[in-house]
Residue, then its C-alpha position, 0 to 999 in steps of 0.5 A: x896748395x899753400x894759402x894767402x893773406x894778409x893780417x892787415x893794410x894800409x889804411x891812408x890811401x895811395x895818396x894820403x885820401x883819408x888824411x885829406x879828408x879827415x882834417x877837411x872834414x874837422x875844419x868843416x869843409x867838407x860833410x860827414x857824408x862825404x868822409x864816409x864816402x872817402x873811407x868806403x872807396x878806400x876799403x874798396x880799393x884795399x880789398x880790390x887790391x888783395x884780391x887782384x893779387x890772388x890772396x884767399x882771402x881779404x882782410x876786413x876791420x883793418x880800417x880806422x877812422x883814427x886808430x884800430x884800438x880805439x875801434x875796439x873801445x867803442x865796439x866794446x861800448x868802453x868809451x869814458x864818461x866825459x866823451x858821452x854827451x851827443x854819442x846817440x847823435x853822432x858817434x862819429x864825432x865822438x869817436x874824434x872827440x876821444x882821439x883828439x879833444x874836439x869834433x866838428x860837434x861837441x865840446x871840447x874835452x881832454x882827449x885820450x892818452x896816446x902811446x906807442x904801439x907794442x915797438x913801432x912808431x905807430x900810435x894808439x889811443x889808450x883804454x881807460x877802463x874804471x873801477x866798476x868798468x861794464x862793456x857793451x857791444x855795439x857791432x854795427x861798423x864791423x858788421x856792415x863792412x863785412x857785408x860791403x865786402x860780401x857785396x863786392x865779391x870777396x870771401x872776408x877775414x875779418x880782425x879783432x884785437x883779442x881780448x887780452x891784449x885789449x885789456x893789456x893795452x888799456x889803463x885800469x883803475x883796478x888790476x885790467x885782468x880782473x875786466x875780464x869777464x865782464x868782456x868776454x860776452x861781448x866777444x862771445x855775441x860778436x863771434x855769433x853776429x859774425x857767424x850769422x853773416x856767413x864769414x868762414x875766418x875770424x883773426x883774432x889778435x894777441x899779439x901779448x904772447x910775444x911779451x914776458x907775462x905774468x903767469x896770471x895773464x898766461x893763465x887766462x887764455x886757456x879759459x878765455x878761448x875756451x869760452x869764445x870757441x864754444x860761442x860760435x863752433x862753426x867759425x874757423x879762428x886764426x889766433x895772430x901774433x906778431x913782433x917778437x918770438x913767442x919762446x915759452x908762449x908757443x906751446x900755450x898758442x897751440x893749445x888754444x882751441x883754435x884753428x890755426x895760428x900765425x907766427x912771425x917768422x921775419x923777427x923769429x925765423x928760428x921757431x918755425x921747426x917748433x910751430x910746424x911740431x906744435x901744430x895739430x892735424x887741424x890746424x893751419x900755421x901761418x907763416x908771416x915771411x914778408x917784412x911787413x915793417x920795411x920797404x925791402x924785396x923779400x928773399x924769396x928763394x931763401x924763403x923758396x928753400x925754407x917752406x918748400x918742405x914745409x909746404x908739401x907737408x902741410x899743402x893747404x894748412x899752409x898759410x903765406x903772409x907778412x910779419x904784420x900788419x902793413x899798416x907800417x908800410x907805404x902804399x905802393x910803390x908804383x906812385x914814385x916817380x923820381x927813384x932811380x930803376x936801380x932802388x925801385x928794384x930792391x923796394x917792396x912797398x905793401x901792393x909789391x908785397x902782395x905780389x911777393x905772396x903771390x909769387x912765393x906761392x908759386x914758387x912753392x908750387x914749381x910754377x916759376x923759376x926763383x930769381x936771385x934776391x941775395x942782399x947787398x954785401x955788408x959795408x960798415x964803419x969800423x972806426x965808429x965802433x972803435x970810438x965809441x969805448x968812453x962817451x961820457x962828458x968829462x964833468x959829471x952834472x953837478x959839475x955842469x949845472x953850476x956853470x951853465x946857471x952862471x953862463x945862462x942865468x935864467x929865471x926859475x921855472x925857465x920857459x921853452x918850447x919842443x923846438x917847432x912851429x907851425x907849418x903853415x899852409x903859405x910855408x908848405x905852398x912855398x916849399x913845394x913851389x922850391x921843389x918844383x922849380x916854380x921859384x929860385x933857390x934864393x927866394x926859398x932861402x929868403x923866405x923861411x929866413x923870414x919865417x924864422x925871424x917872424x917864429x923869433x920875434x913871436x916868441x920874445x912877444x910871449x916873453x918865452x926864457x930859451x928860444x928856438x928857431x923853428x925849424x921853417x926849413x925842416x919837413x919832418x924831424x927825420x926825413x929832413x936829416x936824411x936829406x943831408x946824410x949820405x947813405x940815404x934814399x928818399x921817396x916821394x910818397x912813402x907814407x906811413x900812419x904814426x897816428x890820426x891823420x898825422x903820416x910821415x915818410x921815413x927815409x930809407x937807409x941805403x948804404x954807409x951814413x955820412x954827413x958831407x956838410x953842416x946841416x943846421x947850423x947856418x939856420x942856428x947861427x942865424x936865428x940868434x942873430x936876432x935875440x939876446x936870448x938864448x936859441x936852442x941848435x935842433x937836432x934829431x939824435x942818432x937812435x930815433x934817426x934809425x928807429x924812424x927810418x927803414x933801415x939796412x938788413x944787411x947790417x945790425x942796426x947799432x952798426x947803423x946808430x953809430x954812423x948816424x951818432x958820429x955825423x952828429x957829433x960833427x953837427x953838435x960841435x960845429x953848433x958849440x963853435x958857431x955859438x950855439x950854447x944850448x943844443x937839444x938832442x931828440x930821442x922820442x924814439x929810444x923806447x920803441x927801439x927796445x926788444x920786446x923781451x926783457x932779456x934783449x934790453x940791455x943789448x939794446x941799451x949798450x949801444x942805443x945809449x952810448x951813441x947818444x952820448x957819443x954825440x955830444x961827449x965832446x962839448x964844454x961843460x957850460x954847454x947845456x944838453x938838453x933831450x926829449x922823449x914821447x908818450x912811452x912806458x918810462x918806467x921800463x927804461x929809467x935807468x936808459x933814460x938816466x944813463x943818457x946824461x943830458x943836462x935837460x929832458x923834456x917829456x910827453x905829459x899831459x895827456x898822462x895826468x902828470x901820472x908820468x912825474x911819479x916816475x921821475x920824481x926823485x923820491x919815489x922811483x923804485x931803482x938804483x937811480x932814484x928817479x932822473x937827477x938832472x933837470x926835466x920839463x914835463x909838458x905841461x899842456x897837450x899839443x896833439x889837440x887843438x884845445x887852447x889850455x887856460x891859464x888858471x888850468x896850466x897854473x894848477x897843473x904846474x904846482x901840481x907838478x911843483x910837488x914832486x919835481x925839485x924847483x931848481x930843476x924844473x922847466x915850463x913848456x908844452x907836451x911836444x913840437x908845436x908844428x901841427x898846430x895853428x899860431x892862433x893856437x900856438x900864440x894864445x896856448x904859450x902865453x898862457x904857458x909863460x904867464x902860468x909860469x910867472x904866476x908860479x914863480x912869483x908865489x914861490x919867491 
């Protein structure tokens, strides 16, 4: 009979518990005992959940405190100097200390640099390892939720990340490969430690074999699991790997030495013929058929028809799972209450996957009839995809740089922020209180007018050069869009990670994307009302808009793009027509929309690149376009980024050390473009942390920057949005910000 498993689960809780009780715990109202209390009922509930549903075996070391990566930088003793002081103490808190700077113990430090996650918007803490790196195991974590599981019943699986993608996911002084040996006794005590605790299933995960490597990094592996096999001959290793096709790596997966292998079959459905032929007489093939990355209900019978072959062949060495892990996946959708019966039918979230699995093996067996879950017939726009054959801007950038210089006339080294403010606890209080229907509509109104002339006349105090409204009335950059496009469903507690504590809740696209009315303009309008100074229109651009959200599979997903872009051309001229001269189009998510395999990319950029265009293809010249993109590899996608026109970018910095400049600076690119010619403002303080930088620190930082960036095109503001932060925060942070600014700027006048 075909097994069951999972790679992994959600580890927020049904509720968001563990975002609840992290941020308790960092403003210290409740101990660390009682956190630890938190994480302990939801590992129960998470492994209860597996085995209620039938499936073989549970999952263990899925859960994280903040991320499972930094997990591994302390379980591999790789933790930078900086974070050092008090470790012995509280390694909790130093644990924290790495993700975000500061803990309820310790001083303050700059935290670590963040990045996506291969191409999910989940995010993880960067390794850094030094020149002379050494590492040392320190297991207890990992071991003792071993044995909670053993305590409770279960037959655990735990999970590591393996140890080349580790050493590819970090940031080495040196060539990261060259770590290896170094690393490899700690994998090797580990399998022994884990071993000793009785687990039959250790999955180790690669999930590298699905990029293009070097062939020095391919070449590794061979020895590598050579060694960990031989340190504990008596575990079964299951070798994972997920988001993308392994092509030229499937033979090389196994003939590793280990003793079965796991394959994604929802974004490689074609290499199940070739895995099931590479497969040796011992090992098991993991199949991974459910989307572990979106809300739908799986096609079962079309799975029913693919793997019953396959499992009479294979019988037990047959395994049934998700994509992924459904760490990228709500919770359960049994908590949303308000969705018509008609969506609730068509949805999955990670508990209903869990049954899917359980249903699927039944199937297989003969047990159960197969219901029809055939997807809805394709409905797309074909008129946006006839428009969209020229979307660049009539005037090229040094045509418009002038004009807007002249409209605008702004100081060198102009100031300016992302775009939000902090969410405060009265605003979300109030926002709920709208919801439920406890005030009227006009006295919501009422009020986040108010907050955003409170934001406005903030901002002239700190003396900030181009101004925003914001964003009062938005919940989330995404979500909020989505509220106000047809075509979009959207739940009430579809939670997902994107880092630490921070969840969003995507919104589902159900159909044909429209937009019935404005969206932000009224609020634009009305906030420049108020200043004489410039106010930036907000919007969220059509590539993150689908990247952020789950999308349709009925459908390629540029398809969708291109309904979301030609909404949002609507919104950017109906903004130039209320006055609004300067309109900043976020794209945070453009890089992790990138396929994963380098021969994939330029597909991906013909649309994903001309539907940010699109957008604002129509607007005058002295309009200024302005954009901004997260922590990301830029490197790769330069050329994309150049390709998108906008007058300004602004881009996640500062936890890079400025690093990123290099990329951008104009002499130093190695590419046709020459680095970015328009305008940028890299970040020049990290708002992920609730450290206040220094003005003196934000003055050597912006002449550091003042180095590589031209000065005629160089803007001041922070890493990011300010929403998660506090105003005691936010005030004292920009005004250092402007008064660095000014303090530059007077040196090179």
């Amino acid at each position: 009979m075909a097994q069951t498993h999972i790679l992994g689960y959600p580890r927020i809780g049904a509720g968001r518990e563990l975002k609840k009780a992290q941020e308790a715990y960092w403003r210290g109202e409740i101990s660390q005992q009682e956190l630890l209390a938190v994480g302990a009922e939801i590992r129960r509930g998470n492994w209860q959940a597996q085995r209620d549903a039938g499936l073989d075996l549970v999952t263990v070391g899925d859960f994280a405190w903040y991320d499972q990566v930094l997990n591994h930088t302390l379980l591999f003793g790789a933790v930078p100097a900086r974070f050092r002081q008090g470790a012995a103490d509280n390694k909790l808190d130093q644990y924290f200390r790495v993700a975000r700077g500061r803990a309820p113990s310790g001083e303050p430090v700059a935290a670590s640099a963040m990045t996506k996650w291969f191409d999910t918007n989940y995010h993880y803490l960067v390794p850094e390892f030094a020149a002379e790196q050494q590492f040392a195991l320190d297991s207890d974590w990992l071991l003792d939720e071993v044995r909670e599981a053993q305590a409770l019943g279960h037959s655990p699986k735990p999970v590591v990340i393996g140890p080349l993608t580790y050493l590819w996911l970090g940031r080495a002084q040196g060539e990261a490969l060259a770590l290896l040996p170094q690393l490899l006794p700690c994998y090797e005590q580990l399998l022994q430690q884990l071993a000793d605790t009785g687990v039959e299933w250790v999955q180790i995960d690669e999930p590298i074999l699905g990029l293009d490597l070097p062939s020095e990094w391919r070449d590794a592996f061979a020895d590598t699991y050579r060694g960990i096999r031989a340190a504990a001959p008596s575990l079964k290793l299951l070798l994972a790997t997920y988001f993308s096709p392994l092509r030229e790596n499937l033979p090389l997966a196994f003939d590793l030495p280990v003793d079965g292998v796991h394959i994604d079959c929802v974004r490689a459905p074609e290499e199940l013929p070739a895995a099931v032929a590479a497969l040796r007489q011992e090992q098991v093939l993991s199949v991974g058929v459910l989307n572990g990355r979106n809300v739908w209900r799986a096609d079962l019978a079309r799975w029913q028809r693919e793997l019953k072959p396959r499992a009479d062949q294979l019988g037990e060495r047959l395994w049934l799972s998700a994509s992924c892990s459904l760490l990228h996946c709500p919770v359960d959708l049994d908590t949303e209450t308000k969705l018509p019966a008609v969506q609730l039918q068509k949805l999955a979230y990670s508990r209903q996957k869990l049954a899917e699995l359980q249903q699927l093996q039944a199937l297989l067996l003969g047990d159960i009839a197969t219901a029809d879950t055939a997807a809805d017939s394709p409905l797309t726009d074909k008129a946006v995809i006839a428009e969209l054959q020229d979307t660049w801007r009539p005037q090229s950038y040094t045509e418009r740089a002038p004009l807007q210089r002249n409209r605008w006339q702004l100081p060198l080294l102009p100031t300016t922020t992302i775009g939000s403010f902090p969410q405060t606890d009265l605003l979300r209080q109030v926002r709920r209180q709208f919801r439920s229907g406890e005030i009227s509509e006009q006295d919501y109104l009422d009020h986040l007018r108010a907050e955003i002339a409170e934001a406005i006349r903030r901002q002239e105090i700190i003396g900030l050069d181009v101004l925003v409204h914001g964003e009062a009335e938005r919940n989330d950059m995404v979500e909020y869009f989505g509220e106000q496009l047809d075509g979009f469903v959207h739940t009430g507690n579809g939670w997902v990670q994107s880092y630490g504590s921070r969840c969003v809740k995507p919104p589902i696209i159900f159909g044909d994307i429209s937009r019935p009315q404005p969206m932000t303009v009224e609020w634009s309008r009305y906030a420049q009302s108020l200043t004489s100074k410039p106010v930036k229109g907000m919007l969220t651009g059509p590539v993150t808009i689908l990247n952020w959200s789950f999308p349709r599979e009925d459908i390629p997903r540029s398809e969708s793009c291109l309904q979301i872009a030609k909404a949002l051309r609507r919104e950017v001229l109906d903004l130039e027509a209320a006055g609004i001269g300067i309109i900043q189009i976020d794209e945070p998510a453009l890089r992790e929309g990138v396929p994963l395999r380098q021969a994939e990319h330029q597909g991906y950029f013909d649309w994903a690149v001309a539907c940010f265009r699109y957008t604002c293809s129509q607007v005058k010249a002295e309009t200024q376009i302005h954009t901004h993109m997260c922590y990301s590899n830029f490197n790769a996608i330069m050329d994309a980024i150049v390709a998108l026109d906008a007058d300004v970018i602004t881009i996640e910095s500062a936890r890079s050390d400025l690093q990123l400049l290099r990329v951008f600076s104009q002499g130093e690119r190695a590419g046709k473009n020459g680095g970015y010619p328009n305008e940028m403002g890299p970040g020049i303080y990290d708002i992920h942390s609730p450290n206040v930088p220094e003005r003196l620190e934000l003055v050597a930082r912006l002449r550091k920057i003042a180095e590589v960036i031209p000065l005629e095109k160089l803007w001041v503001n922070p890493d990011c949005g300010l929403k998660t932060r506090s105003w005691a925060e936010v005030g004292t942070s920009l005004l250092n910000m402007v008064e660095a600014a000014r303090t530059v700027r007077a040196e090179l006048a």
